[in-house]
C-alpha positions as a LaTeX table, in Angstrom:
\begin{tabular}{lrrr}
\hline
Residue & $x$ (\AA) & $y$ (\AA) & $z$ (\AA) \\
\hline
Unk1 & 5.38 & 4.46 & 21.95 \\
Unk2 & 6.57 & 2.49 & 25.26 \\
Unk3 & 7.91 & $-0.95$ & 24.50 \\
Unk4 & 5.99 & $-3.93$ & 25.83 \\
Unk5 & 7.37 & $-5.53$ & 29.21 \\
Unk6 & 7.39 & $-8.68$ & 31.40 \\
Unk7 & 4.67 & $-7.13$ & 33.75 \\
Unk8 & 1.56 & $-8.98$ & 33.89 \\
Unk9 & 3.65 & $-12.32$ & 33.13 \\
Unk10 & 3.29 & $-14.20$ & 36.11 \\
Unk11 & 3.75 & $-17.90$ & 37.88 \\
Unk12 & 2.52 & $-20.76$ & 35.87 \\
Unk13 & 2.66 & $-18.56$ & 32.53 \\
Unk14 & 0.04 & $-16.14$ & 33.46 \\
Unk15 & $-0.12$ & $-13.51$ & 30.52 \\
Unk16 & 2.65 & $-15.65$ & 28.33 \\
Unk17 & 0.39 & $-15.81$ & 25.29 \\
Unk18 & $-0.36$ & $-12.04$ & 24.99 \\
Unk19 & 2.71 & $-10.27$ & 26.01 \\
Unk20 & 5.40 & $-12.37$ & 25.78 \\
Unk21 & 5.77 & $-13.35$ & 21.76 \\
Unk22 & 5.29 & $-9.30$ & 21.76 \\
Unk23 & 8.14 & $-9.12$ & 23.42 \\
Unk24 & 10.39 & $-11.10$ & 21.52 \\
Unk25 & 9.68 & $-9.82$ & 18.12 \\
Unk26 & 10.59 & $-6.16$ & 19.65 \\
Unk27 & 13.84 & $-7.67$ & 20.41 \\
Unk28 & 13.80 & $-9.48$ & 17.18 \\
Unk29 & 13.14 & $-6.17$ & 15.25 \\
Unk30 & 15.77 & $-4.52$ & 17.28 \\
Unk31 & 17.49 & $-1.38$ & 14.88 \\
Unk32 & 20.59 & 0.95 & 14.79 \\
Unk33 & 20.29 & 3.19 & 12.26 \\
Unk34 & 23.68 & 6.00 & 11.80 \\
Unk35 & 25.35 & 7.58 & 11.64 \\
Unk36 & 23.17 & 9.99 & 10.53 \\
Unk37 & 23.84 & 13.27 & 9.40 \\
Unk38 & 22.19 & 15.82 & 11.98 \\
Unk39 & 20.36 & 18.72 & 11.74 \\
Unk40 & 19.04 & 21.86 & 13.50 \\
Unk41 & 16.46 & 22.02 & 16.34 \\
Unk42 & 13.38 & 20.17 & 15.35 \\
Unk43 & 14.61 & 19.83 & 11.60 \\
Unk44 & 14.42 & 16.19 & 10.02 \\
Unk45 & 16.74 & 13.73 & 10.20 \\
Unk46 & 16.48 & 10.90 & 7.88 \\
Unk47 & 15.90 & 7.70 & 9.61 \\
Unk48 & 15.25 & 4.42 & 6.92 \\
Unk49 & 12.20 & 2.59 & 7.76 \\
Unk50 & 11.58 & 4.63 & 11.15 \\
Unk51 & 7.79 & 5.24 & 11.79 \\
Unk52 & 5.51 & 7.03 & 14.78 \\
Unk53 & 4.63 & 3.62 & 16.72 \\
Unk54 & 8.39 & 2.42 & 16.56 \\
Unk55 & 10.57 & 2.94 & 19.84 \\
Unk56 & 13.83 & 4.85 & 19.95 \\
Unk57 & 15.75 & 3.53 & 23.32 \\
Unk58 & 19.25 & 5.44 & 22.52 \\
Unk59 & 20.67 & 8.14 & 20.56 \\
Unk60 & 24.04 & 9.07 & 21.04 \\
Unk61 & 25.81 & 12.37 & 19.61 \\
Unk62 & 29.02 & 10.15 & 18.08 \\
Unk63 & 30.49 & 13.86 & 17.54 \\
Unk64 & 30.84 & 14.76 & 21.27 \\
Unk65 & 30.36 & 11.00 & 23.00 \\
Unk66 & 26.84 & 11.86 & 24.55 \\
Unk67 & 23.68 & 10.75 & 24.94 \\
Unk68 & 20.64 & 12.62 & 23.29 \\
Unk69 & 17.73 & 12.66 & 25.45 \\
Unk70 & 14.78 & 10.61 & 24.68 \\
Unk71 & 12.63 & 13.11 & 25.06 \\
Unk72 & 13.74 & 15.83 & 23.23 \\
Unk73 & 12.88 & 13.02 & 20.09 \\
Unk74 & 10.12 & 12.07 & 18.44 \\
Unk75 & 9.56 & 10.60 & 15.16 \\
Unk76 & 7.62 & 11.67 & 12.45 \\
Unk77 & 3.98 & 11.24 & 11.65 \\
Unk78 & 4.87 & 10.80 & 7.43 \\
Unk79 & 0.56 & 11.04 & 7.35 \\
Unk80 & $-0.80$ & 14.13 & 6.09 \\
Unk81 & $-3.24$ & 15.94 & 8.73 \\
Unk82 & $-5.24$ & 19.10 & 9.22 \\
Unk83 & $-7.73$ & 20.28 & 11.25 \\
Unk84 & $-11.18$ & 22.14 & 11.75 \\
Unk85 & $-11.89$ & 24.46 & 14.68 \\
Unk86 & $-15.32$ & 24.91 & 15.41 \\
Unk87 & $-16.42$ & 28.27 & 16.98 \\
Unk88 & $-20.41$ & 28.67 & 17.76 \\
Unk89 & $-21.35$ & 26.36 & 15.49 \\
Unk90 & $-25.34$ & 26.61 & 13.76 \\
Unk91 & $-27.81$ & 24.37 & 12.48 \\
Unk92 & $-27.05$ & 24.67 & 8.48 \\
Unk93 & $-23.36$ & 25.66 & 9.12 \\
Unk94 & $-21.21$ & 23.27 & 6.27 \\
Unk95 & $-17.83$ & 22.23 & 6.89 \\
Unk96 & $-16.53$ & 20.25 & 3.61 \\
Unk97 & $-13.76$ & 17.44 & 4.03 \\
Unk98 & $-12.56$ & 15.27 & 0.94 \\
Unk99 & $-15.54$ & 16.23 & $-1.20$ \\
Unk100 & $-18.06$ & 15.61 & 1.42 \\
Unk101 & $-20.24$ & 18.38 & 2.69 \\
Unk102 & $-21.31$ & 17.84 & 6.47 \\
Unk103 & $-23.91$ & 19.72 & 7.82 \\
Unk104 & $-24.79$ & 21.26 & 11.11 \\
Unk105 & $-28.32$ & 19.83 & 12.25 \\
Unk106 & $-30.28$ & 20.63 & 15.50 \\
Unk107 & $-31.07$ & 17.44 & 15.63 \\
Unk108 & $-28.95$ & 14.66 & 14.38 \\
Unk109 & $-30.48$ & 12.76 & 11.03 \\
Unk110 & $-33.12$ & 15.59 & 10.68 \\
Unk111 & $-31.95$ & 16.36 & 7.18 \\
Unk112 & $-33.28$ & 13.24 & 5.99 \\
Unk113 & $-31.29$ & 11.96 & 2.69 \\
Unk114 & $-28.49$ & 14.13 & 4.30 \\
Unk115 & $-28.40$ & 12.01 & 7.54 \\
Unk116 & $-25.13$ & 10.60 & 6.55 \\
Unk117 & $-23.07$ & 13.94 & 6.16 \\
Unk118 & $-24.74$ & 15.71 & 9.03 \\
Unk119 & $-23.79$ & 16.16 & 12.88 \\
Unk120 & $-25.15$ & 17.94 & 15.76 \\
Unk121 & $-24.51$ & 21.42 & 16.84 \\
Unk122 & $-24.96$ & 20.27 & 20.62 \\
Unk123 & $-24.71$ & 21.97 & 23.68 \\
Unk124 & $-20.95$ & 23.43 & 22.98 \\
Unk125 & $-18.38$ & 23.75 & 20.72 \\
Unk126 & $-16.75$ & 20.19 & 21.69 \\
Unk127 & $-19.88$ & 18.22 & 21.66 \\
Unk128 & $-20.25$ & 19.89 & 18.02 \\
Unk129 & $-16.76$ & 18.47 & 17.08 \\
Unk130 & $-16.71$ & 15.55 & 18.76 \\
Unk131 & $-20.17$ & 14.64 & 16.67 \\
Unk132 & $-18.16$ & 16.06 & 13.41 \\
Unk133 & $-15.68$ & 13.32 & 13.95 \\
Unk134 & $-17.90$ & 10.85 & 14.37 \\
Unk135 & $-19.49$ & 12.11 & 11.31 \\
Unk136 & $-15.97$ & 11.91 & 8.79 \\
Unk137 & $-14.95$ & 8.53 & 10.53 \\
Unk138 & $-18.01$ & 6.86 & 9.78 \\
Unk139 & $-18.50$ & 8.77 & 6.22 \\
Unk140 & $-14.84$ & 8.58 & 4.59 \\
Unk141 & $-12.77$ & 5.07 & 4.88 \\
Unk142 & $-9.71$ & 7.17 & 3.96 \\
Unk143 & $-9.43$ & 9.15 & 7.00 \\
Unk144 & $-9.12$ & 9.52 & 10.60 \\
Unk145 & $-10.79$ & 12.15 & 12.66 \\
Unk146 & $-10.53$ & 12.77 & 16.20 \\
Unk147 & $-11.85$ & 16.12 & 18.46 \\
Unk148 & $-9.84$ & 17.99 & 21.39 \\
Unk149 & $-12.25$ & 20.67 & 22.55 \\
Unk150 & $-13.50$ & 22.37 & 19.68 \\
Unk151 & $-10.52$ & 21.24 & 17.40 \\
Unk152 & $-11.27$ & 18.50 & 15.04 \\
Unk153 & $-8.18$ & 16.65 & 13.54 \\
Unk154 & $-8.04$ & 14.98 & 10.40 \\
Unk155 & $-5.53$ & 12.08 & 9.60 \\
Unk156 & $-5.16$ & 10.21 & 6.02 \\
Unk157 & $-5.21$ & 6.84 & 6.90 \\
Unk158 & $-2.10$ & 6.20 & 4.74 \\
Unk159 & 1.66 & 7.17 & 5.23 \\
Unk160 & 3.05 & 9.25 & 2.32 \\
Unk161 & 2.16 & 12.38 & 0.43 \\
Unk162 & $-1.08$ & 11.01 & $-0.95$ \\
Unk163 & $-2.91$ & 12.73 & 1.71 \\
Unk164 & $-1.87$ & 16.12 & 0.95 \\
Unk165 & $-4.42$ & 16.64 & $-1.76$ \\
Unk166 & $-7.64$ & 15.84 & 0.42 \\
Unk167 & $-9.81$ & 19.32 & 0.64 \\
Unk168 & $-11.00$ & 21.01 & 3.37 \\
Unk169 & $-13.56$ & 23.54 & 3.12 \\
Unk170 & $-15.43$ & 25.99 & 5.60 \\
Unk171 & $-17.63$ & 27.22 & 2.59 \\
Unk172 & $-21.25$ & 27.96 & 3.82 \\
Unk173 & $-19.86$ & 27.84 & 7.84 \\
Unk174 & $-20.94$ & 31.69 & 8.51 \\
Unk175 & $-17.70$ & 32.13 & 10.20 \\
Unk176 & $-18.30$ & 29.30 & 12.21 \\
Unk177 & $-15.65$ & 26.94 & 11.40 \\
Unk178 & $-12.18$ & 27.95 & 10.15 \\
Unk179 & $-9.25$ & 24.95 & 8.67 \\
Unk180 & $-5.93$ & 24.91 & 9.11 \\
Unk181 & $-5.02$ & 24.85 & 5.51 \\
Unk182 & $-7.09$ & 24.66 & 1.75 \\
Unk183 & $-6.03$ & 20.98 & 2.30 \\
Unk184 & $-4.33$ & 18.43 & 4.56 \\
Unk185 & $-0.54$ & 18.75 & 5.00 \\
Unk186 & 2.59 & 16.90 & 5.84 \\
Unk187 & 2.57 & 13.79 & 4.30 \\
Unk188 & 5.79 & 12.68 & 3.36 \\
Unk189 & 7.56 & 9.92 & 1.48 \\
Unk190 & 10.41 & 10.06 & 4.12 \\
Unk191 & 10.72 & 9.13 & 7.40 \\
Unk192 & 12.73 & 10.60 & 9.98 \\
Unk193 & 13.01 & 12.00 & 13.61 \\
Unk194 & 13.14 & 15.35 & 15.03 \\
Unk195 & 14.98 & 16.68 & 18.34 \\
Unk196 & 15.20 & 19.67 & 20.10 \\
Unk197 & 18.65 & 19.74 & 20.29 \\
Unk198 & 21.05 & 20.83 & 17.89 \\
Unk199 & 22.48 & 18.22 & 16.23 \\
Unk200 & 24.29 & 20.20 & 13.23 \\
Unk201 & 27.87 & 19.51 & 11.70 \\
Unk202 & 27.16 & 16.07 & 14.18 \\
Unk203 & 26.74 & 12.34 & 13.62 \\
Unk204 & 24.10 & 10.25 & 15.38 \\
Unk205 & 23.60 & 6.63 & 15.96 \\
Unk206 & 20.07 & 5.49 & 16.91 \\
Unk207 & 18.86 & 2.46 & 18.55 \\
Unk208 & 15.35 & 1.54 & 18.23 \\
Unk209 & 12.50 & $-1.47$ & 17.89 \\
Unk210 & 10.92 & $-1.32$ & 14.59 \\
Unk211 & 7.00 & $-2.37$ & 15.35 \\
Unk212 & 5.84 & $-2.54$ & 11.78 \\
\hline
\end{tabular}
């Protein structure tokens, strides 16, 4: 996540109220973390505190005196996830998330009592999963459901391995749906960054703003 900046600030304190106490708590929450013990490529490395909107600005390989590059870093999401892929999707297909059976209607709300748990096939598989997301975000409080084409990802709201016991379920889908897992997966009680660069047998220091 980019760090807020002095852009929009302008004479006469033009964006001062918005941006700039932003600003200064980044720089208050300022954090070096290390050295840290690294790991293979795209293994986790413990990071205290660390979470996905936080900013890393610098990590340096103390072992060998150079930089790691920014982008071969992120941090990890600790909430558990999973998704649905939709594929030709029919009126009375059922895709099940977290106990909640939603069904594929013609016409959305034609199911009557149902209304609540159903979306529309529409015209295509990502009109089908973009109305499925709709569907979980406005049913279930404890997720967070978003579509990419005919992909539908599922995010428990909360960091930790609570999520990893919500259900998925393509039971009475005809084929039409398939999940990524018998539940979400993930979640984790740790937090820590990944890089793509091999960091074993090497010690890392890491500079970053801590947004939470």
């Amino acid at each position: 996540m980019a760090l807020f900046t002095t852009s929009g600030i302008g004479e006469g304190g033009a964006g001062v109220q918005d941006r700039l106490p932003k600003i200064l708590t980044e720089l208050q929450n300022l954090t070096i973390s290390g050295p840290l013990t690294g790991a293979g490529v795209s293994t986790a490395i413990e990071v205290t505190g660390i979470g996905s909107e936080d900013t890393i600005i610098k990590a340096v390989n103390l072992t060998d005196i150079t930089e790691i590059a920014l982008n071969t870093i992120t941090i990890t999401d600790r909430r558990a996830t999973g998704t649905i892929t939709l594929s030709s999707i029919a009126a009375g297909d059922v895709v099940g998330v977290n106990g909640k059976n939603y069904t594929a209607v013609a016409v959305p709300g034609a199911l009557g009592a149902l209304a609540p748990y159903t979306f529309s096939v529409g015209t295509s598989n990502a009109t089908a999963a973009a109305s499925l997301a709709a569907a979980i975000m406005s049913a279930d409080t404890l997720l967070v459901a978003s579509s990419n084409g005919a992909v539908v990802t599922i995010f428990y709201r909360d960091k930790g391995t609570a999520g990893n016991s919500i259900a998925l379920a393509v039971t009475g889908s005809n084929g039409h749906a398939t999940r990524s897992a018998a539940t979400l997966a993930g979640g984790t009680a740790t937090s820590s960054i990944k890089t793509t660069v091999d960091t074993t047998s090497k010690k890392v220091m890491l500079y970053w703003y801590n947004k939470q």
